[in-house]
KEZASE-328498 format. One record per residue: residue in one letter; x, y, z of N, C-alpha, C in turn. Coordinates in nm, 2 decimals. Layout:
+-----+--------+--------+--------+--------+--------+--------+--------+--------+--------+
: res :    nxx :    nyy :    nzz :   caxx :   cayy :   cazz :    cxx :    cyy :    czz :
+-----+--------+--------+--------+--------+--------+--------+--------+--------+--------+
:   A :      X :      Y :      Z :      X :      Y :      Z :      X :      Y :      Z :
...
+-----+--------+--------+--------+--------+--------+--------+--------+--------+--------+
//
This chain:
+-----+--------+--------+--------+--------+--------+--------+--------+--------+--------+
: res :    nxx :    nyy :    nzz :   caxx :   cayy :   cazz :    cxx :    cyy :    czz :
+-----+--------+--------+--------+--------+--------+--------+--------+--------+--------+
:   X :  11.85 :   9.61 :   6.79 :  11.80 :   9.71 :   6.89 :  11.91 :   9.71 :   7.00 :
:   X :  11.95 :   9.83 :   7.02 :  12.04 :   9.82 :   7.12 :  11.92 :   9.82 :   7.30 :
:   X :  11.99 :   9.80 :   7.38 :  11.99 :   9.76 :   7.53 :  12.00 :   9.91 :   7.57 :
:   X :  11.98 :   9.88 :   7.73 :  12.04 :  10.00 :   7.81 :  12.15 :  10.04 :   7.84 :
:   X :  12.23 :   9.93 :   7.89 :  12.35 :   9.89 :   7.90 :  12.46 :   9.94 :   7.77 :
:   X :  12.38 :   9.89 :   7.64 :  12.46 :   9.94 :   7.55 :  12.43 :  10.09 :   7.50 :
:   X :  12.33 :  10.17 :   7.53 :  12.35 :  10.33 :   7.55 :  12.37 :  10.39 :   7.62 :
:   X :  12.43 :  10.34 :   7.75 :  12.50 :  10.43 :   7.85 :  12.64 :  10.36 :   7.82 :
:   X :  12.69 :  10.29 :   7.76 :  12.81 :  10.25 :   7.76 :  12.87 :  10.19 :   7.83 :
:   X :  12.79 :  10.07 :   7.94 :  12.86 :  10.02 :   8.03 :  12.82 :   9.87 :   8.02 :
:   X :  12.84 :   9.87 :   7.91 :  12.82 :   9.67 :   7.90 :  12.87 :   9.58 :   7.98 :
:   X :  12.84 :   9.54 :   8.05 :  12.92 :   9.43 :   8.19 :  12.89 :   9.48 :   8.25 :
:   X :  12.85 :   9.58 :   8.30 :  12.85 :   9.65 :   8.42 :  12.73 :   9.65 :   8.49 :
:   X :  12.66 :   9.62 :   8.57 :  12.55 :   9.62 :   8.67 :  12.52 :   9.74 :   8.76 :
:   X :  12.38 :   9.77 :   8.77 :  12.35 :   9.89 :   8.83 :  12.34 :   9.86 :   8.97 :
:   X :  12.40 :   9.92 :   9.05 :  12.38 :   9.92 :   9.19 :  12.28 :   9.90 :   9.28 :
:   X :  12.23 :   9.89 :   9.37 :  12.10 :   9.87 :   9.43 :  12.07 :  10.00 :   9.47 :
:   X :  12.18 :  10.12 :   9.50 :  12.16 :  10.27 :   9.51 :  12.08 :  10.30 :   9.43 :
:   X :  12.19 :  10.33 :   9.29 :  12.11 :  10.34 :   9.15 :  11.98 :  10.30 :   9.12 :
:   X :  11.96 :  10.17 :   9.16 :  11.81 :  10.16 :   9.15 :  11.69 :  10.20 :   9.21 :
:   X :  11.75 :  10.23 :   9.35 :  11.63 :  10.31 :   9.39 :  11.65 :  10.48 :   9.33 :
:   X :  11.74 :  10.49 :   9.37 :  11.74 :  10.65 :   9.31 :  11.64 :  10.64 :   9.18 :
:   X :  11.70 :  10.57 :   9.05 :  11.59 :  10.61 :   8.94 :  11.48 :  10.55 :   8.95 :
:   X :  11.44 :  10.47 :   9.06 :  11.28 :  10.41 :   9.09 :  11.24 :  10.54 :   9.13 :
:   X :  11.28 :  10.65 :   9.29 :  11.23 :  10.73 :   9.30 :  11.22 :  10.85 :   9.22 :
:   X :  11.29 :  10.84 :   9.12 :  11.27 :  10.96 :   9.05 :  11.18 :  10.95 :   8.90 :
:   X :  11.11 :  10.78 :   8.86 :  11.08 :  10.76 :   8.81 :  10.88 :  10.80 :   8.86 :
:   X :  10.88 :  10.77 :   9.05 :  10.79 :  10.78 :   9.10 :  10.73 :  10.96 :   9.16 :
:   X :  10.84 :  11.03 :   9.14 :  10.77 :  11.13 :   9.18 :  10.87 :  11.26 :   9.19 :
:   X :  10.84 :  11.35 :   9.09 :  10.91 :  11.48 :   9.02 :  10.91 :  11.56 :   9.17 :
:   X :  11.01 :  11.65 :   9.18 :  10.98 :  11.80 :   9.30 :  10.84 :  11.79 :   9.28 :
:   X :  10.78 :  11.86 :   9.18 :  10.68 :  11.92 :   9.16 :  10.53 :  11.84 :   9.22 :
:   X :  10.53 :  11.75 :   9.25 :  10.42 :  11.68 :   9.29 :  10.40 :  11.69 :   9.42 :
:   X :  10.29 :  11.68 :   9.48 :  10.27 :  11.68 :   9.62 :  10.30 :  11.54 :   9.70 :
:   X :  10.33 :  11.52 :   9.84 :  10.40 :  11.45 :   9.90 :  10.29 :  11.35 :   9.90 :
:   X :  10.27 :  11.28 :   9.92 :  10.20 :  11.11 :   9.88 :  10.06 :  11.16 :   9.98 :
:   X :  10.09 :  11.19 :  10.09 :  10.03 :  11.25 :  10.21 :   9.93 :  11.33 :  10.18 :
:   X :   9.96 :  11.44 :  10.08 :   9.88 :  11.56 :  10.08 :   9.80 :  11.49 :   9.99 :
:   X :   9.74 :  11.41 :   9.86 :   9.70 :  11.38 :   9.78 :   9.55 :  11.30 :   9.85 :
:   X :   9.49 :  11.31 :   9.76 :   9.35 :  11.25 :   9.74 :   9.36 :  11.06 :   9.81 :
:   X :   9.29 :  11.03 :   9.85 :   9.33 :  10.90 :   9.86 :   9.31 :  10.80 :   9.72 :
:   X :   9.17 :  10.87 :   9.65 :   9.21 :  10.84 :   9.51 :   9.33 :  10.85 :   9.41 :
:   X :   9.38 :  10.94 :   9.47 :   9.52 :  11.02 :   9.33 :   9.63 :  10.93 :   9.42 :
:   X :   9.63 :  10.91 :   9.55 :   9.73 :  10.78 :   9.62 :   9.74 :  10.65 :   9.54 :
:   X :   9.61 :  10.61 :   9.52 :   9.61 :  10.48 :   9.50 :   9.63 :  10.49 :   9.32 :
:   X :   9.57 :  10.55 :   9.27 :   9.65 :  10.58 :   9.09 :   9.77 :  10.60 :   9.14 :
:   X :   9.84 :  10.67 :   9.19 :  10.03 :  10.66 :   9.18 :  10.09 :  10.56 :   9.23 :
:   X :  10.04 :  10.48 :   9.34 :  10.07 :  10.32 :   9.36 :  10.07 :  10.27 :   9.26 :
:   X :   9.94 :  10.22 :   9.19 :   9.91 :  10.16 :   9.15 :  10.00 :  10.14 :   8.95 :
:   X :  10.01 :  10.26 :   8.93 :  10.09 :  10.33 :   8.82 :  10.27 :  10.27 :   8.88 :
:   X :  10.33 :  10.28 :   9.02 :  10.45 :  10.24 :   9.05 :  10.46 :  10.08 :   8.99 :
:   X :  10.34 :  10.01 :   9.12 :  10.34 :   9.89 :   9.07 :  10.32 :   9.80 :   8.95 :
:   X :  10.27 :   9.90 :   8.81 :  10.26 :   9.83 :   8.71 :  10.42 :   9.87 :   8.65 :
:   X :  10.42 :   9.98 :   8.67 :  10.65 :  10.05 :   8.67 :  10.72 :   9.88 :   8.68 :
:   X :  10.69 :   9.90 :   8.80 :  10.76 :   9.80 :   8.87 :  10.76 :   9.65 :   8.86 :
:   X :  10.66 :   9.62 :   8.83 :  10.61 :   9.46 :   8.74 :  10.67 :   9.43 :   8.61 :
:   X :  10.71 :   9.54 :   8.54 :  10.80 :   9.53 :   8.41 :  10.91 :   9.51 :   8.45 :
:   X :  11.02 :   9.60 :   8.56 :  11.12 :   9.57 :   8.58 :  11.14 :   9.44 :   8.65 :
:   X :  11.08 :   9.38 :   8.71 :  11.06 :   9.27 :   8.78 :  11.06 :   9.19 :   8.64 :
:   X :  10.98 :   9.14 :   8.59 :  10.96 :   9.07 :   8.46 :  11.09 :   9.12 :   8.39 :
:   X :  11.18 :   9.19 :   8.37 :  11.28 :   9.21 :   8.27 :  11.44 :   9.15 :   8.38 :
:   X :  11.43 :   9.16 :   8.48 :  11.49 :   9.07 :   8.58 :  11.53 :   8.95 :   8.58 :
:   X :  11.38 :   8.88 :   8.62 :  11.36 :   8.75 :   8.58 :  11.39 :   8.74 :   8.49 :
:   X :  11.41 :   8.76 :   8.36 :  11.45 :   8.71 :   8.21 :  11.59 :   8.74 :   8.23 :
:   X :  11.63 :   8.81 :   8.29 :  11.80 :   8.85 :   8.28 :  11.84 :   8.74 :   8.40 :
:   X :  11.76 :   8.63 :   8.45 :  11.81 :   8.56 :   8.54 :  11.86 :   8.64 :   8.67 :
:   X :  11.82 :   8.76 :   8.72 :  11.88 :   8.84 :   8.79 :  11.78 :   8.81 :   8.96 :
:   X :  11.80 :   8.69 :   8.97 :  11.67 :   8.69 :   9.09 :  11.67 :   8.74 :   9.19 :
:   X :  11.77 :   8.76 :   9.26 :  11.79 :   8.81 :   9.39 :  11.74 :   9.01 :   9.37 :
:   X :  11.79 :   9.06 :   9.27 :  11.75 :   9.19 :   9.19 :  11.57 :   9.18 :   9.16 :
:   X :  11.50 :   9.08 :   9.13 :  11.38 :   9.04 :   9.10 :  11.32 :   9.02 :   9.25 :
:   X :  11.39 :   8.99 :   9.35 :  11.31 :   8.94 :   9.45 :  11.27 :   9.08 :   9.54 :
:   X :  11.36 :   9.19 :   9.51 :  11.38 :   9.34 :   9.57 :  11.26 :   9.42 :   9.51 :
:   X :  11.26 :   9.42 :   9.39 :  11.14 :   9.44 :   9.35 :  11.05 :   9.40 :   9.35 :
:   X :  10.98 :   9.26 :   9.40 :  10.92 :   9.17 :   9.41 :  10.86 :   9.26 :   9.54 :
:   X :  10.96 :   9.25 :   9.64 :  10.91 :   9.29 :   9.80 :  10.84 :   9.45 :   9.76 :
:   X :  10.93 :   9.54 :   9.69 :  10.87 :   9.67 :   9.67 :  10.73 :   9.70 :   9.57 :
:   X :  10.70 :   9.58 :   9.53 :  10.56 :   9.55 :   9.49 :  10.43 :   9.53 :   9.59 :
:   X :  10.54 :   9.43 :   9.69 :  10.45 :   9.38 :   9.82 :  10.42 :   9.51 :   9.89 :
:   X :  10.49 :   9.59 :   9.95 :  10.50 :   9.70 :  10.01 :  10.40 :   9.81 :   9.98 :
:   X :  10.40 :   9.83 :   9.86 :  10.32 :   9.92 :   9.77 :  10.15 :   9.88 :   9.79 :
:   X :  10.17 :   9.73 :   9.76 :  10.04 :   9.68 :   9.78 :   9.95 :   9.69 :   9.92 :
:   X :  10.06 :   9.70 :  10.03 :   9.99 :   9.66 :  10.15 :   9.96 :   9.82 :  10.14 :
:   X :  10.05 :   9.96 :  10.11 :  10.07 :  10.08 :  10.15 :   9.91 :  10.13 :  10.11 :
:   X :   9.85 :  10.10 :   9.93 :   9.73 :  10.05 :   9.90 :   9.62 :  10.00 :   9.98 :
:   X :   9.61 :   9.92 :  10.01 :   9.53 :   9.81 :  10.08 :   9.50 :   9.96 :  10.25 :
:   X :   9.58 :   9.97 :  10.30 :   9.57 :  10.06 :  10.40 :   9.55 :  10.20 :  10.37 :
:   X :   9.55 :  10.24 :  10.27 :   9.44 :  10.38 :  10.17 :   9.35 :  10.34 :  10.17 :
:   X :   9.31 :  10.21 :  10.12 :   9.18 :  10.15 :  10.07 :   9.08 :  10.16 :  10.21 :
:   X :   9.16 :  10.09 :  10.32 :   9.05 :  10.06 :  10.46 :   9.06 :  10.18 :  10.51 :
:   X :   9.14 :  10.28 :  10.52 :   9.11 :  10.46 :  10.59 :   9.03 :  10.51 :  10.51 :
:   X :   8.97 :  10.50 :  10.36 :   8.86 :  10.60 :  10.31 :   8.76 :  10.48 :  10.35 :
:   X :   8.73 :  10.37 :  10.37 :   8.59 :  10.30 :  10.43 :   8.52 :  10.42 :  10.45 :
:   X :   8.59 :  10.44 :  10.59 :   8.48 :  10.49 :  10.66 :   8.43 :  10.65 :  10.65 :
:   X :   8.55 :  10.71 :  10.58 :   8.49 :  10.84 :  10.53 :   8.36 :  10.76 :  10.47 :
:   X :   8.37 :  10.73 :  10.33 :   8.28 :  10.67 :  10.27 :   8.12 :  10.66 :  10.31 :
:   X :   8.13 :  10.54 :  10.42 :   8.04 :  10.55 :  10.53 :   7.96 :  10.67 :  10.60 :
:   X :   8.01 :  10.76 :  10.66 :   8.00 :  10.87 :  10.70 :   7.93 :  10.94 :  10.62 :
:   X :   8.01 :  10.96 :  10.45 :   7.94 :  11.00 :  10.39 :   7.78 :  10.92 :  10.32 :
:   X :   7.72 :  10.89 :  10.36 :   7.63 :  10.78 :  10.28 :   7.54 :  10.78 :  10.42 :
:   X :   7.56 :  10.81 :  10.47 :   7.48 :  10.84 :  10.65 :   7.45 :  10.96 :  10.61 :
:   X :   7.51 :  11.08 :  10.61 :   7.49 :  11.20 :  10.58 :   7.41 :  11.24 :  10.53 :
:   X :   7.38 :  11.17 :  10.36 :   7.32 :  11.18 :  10.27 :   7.18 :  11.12 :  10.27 :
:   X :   7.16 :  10.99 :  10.36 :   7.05 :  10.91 :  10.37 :   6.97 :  11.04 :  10.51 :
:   X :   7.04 :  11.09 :  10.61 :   6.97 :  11.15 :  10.69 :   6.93 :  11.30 :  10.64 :
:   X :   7.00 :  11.36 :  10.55 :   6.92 :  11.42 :  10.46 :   6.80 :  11.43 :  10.41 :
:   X :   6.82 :  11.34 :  10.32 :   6.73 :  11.27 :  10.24 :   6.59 :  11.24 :  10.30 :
:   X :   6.44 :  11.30 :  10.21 :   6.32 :  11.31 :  10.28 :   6.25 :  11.18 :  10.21 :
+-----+--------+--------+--------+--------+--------+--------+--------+--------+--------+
//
């Protein structure tokens, strides 16, 4: 089974830290999608959540390449993702809330 390295033809050769974000972000999100912002806080947290499982492979295929310092970048861009998450998660609470008051004062 060939590698990556050996289908782009650059054996020895190591991808940049540029390079790697560039194809993280283009792995994360085509023109065509809407800006993280405009989305659902549901459809937010599936495209996180979708980066960070992305991203857990390359992290895991890292670490096997002994590549840690490259593993620890992705490591933090896991962290990041997570907390980005976590703070979607606590701003729909209270919609939530709001909603569920609404519905109970309705309600006969």
């Amino acid at each position: 089974m060939m590698n990556m390295k050996q289908m782009l033809g650059e054996v020895g050769r190591t991808i940049s830290n540029r390079d790697m974000q560039l194809a993280q972000q283009m792995m994360g999100m085509s023109d065509n999608e809407p800006m993280m912002q405009d989305r659902s806080p549901e459809n937010q947290i599936f495209s996180i959540n979708a980066q960070i499982e992305n991203l857990k492979k390359s992290y895991n295929m890292l670490v096997n390449a002994q590549e840690f310092d490259r593993a620890q970048e992705v490591a933090n861009q896991i962290n990041m993702l997570d907390v980005q998450k976590t703070q979607i998660q606590a701003q729909n609470v209270p919609q939530q809330d709001q909603i569920s008051s609404l519905l109970e004062s309705i309600s006969i």
